[in-house]
N, C-alpha and C positions, 0 to 999 in steps of 0.2 A: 285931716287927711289920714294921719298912722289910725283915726278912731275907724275910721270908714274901712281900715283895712280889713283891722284886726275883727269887725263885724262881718266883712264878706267870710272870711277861714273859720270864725265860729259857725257861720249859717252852712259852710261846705261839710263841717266834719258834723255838725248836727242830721244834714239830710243823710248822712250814712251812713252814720249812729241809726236813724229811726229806718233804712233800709235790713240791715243786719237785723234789728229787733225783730220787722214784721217777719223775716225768712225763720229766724228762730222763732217764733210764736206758731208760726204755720206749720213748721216741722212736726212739734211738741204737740200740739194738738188736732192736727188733722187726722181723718182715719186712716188705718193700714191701706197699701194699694194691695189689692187680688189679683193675682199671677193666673194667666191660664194655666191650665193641668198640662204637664207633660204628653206628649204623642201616642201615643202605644207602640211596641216596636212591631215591626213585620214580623209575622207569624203567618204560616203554612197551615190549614185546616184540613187534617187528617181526614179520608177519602178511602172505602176501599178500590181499587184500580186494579186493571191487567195488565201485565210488563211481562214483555220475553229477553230473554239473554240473547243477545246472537253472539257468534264466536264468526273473526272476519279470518277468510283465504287467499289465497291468489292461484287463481286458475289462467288455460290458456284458453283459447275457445280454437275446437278444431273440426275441421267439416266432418260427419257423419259418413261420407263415403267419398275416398280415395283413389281414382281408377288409372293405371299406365295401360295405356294403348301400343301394341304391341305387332307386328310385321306376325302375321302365321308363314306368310310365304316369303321369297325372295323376287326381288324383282326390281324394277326403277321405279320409283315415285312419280306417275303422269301429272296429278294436280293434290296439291294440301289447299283445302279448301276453309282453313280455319288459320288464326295466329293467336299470338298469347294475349286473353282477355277476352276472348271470343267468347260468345255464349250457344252454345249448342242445345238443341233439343232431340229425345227420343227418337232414333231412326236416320238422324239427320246423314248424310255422308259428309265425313269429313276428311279423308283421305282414298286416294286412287291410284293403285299402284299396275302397270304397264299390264293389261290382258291377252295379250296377241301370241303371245307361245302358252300362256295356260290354257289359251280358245284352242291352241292345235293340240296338245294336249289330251283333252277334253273329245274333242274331234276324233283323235285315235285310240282311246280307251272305248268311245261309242262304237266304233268298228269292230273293235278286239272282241267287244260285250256280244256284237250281233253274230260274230261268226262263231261265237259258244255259243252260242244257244243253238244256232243252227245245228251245231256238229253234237249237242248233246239229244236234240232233238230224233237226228237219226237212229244214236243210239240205242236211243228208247227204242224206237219202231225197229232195231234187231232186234234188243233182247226180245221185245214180243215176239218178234216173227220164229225167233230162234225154240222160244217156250213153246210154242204149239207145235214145232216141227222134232223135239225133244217130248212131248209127250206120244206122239206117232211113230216115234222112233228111226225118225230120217236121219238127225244128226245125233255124238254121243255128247256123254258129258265134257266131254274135253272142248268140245266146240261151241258149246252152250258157254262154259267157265268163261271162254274167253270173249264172248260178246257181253258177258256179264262185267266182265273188270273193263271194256271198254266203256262202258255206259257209269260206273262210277268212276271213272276216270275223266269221261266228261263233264259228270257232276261237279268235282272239282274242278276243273278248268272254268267252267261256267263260273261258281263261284269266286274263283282267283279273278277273274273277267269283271264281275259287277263288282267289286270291290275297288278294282283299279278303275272303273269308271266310278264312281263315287268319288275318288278320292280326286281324280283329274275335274270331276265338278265342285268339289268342293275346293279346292285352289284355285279355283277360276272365278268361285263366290269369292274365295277370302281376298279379291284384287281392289275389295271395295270393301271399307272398312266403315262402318258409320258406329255412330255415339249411343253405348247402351244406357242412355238415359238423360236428362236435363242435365246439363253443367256447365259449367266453365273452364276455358284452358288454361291452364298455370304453368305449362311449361313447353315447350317444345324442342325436339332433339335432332330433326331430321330439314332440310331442304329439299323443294322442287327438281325433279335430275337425278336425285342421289343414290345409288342401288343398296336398298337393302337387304338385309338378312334375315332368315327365320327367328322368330324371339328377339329381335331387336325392338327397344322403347322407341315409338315415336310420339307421343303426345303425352303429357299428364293431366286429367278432368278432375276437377273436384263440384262436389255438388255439393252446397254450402244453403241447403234448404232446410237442413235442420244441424243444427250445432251442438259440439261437444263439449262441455266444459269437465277438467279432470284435476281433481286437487285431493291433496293427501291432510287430511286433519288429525290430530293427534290422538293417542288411548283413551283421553279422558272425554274425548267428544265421540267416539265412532259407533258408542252405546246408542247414543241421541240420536244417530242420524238412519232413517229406513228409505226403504226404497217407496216410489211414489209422494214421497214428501217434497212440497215446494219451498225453495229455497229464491233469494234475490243474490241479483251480482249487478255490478257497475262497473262501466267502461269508460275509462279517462279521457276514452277520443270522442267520447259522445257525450254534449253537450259539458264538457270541465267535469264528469262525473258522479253527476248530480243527477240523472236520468234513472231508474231502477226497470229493469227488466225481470221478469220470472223465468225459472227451468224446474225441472224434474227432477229428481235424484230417479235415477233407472238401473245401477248397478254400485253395487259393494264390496268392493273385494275382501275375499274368506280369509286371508291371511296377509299381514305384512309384505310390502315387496321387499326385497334382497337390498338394494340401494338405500334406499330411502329412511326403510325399518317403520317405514310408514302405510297406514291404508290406502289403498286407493280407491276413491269415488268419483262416479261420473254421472255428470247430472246430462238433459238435454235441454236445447231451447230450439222451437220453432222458430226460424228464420225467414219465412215464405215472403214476407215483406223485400227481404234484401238486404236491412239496416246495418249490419253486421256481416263481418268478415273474419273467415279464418285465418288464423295467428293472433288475432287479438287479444291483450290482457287482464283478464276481469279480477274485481274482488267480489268472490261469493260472498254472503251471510249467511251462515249457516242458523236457525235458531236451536241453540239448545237446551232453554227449560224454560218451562211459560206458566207465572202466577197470576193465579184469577182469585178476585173480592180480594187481593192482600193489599195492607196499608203502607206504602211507602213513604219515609220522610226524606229529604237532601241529607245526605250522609254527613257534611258537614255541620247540622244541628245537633248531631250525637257525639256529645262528651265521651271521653274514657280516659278513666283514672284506675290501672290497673288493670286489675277482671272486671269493673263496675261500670257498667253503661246508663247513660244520663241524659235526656231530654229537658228543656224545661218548657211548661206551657201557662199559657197566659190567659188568665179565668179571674172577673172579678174584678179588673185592674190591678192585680197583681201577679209576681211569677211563681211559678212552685216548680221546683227540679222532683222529679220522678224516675226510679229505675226502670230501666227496658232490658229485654231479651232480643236482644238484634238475629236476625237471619243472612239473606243472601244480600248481595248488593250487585246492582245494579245500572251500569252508566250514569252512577253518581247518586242514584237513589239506594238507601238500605232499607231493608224489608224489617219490620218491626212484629215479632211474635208473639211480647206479652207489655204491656206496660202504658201503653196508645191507643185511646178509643174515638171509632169514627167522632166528627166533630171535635177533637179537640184540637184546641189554637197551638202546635209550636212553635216555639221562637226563632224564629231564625239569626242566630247571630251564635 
């Protein structure tokens, strides 16, 4: 029984005796295992490319033309034929103010006109009569003189006469006010009933067909920026701000304004669509210097230690750091002037 034991614990510690061996024997002389090669790391392949700076603003957008409608005459408001948000067109009537004593008016200025004329009319046919009867020597001069001052006496009376009828027609026009041009109404100041006054505001139109945008950018950009140059701006209410529109640079102001100490520039934008409204907030982009064939790397991949600027690029399967001559930079990209040639690999890291 103890023989049988002590034979099983020999045969246990034997098999793992000769396990331990074979691991060691396989170790010892197997051959090396081969490791794949390392990754390469990300690298950027220098390109020459076009990149513009823009410089961002904040502009308002405002309608192109402004108009208050205004009472020429006095009188009661018969019909307002428009309210606020109305949209008018050229010609249209949009206010009607009471006609009926500017019609009588009008009515007695045309009386006043005809009965000068008639009485200037006569005078004429003295003075003739008078000038033939003064060359034959019926009447002297004394009697001539005065059919003379009565005929430019009529003259003017005549013309005092057609003057006050014009004027009695034309407050009998101005009883009807219509819209000089496309627009819309933005404001209104007056009610149906209400007697107004000469130069009193009744209505404000804006015509919002073409749009203003006016933003003051600073010294170091007002060099960059001309007139007829297109520039982009975005509107936060249109689509989250992500929409880009085009305008015009159309004017530049010659000197600083007082406030501001700033230029001012005003671009435009065609509005004829509608999509847009005045008061709105835009950010222009202005662009203000644009590189063509330059090579830009992520600014990020340029060391600097110092004055010493440092790329490294990856050729060969291995790295090499290289000095550069860095330029302008650019939303993140830097411009590189000596040290990086098309096709080479940088590192990015």
């Amino acid at each position: 029984m103890a023989g049988c034991l002590i034979a099983a614990v020999l045969l246990v510690f034997g098999a793992a005796f000769g396990v331990s061996l074979a691991k060691f024997i396989k170790a010892r002389f197997a051959p090396p295992e081969v490791l794949p090669p390392p990754p390469p790391p990300p690298v950027y392949v220098a390109t020459p490319t076009n990149l513009v700076r823009f410089r961002s603003y904040t502009a308002e957008l405002r309608a192109e033309r402004t108009m208050t409608i205004s009472a020429a005459v006095g009188e009661e408001i018969a019909r307002l034929n428009v309210d606020v948000g109305s949209t008018v067109t050229q010609g249209q009537v949009i206010v009607e103010l009471d006609p009926r004593y500017k019609a009588i008016n009008e009515k007695e200025a045309a009386a006043r006109l005809y009965l000068a004329v008639v009485t200037h009319s006569n005078a004429y046919l003295d003075l003739e009569n008078n000038r033939r009867l003064l060359g034959t020597k019926v009447i002297g001069d004394e009697e001539f003189r005065r059919s003379l001052v009565a005929y430019h006496s009529s003259a003017a009376t005549l013309d005092l006469a057609r003057a006050a009828y014009e004027r009695a027609w034309q407050e009998l026009a101005d009883c009807t006010i219509s819209a000089p041009s496309a627009a819309k109404v933005s404001a209104r100041f007056v009610e149906r009933g209400e007697r107004v006054t000469p130069n009193q505001p009744l209505l404000t139109l804006v015509d919002d067909r073409f749009l203003r945008l006016t933003f003051f950018p600073e010294d170091r950009d007002i060099l960059c920026i001309r007139t007829n140059m297109a520039v982009a701006f975005t509107v936060d209410a249109v689509a989250a701000g992500t929409e880009a529109f085009a305008a015009m640079v159309q004017r530049i102001g010659a000197d600083i304004e007082n406030q501001t100490r700033l230029y001012r520039v005003e671009a435009g934008y065609d509005n004829a669509a509608g999509r847009l409204r005045a008061g709105m907030v835009a950010r222009v982009n202005v662009p203000i210097e644009a590189f063509a064939d330059t090579i830009f790397v992520p600014s990020y991949a340029v060391k600097r230690f110092g004055a010493e600027e440092t790329v490294s690029l990856y050729e060969g399967g291995s790295n090499t750091v290289v000095r550069v001559h860095t330029g302008g930079e650019v939303e993140g990209w830097t411009e590189i002037l000596d040290g990086v040639a098309p096709g080479d690999a940088v590192i990015l890291r």
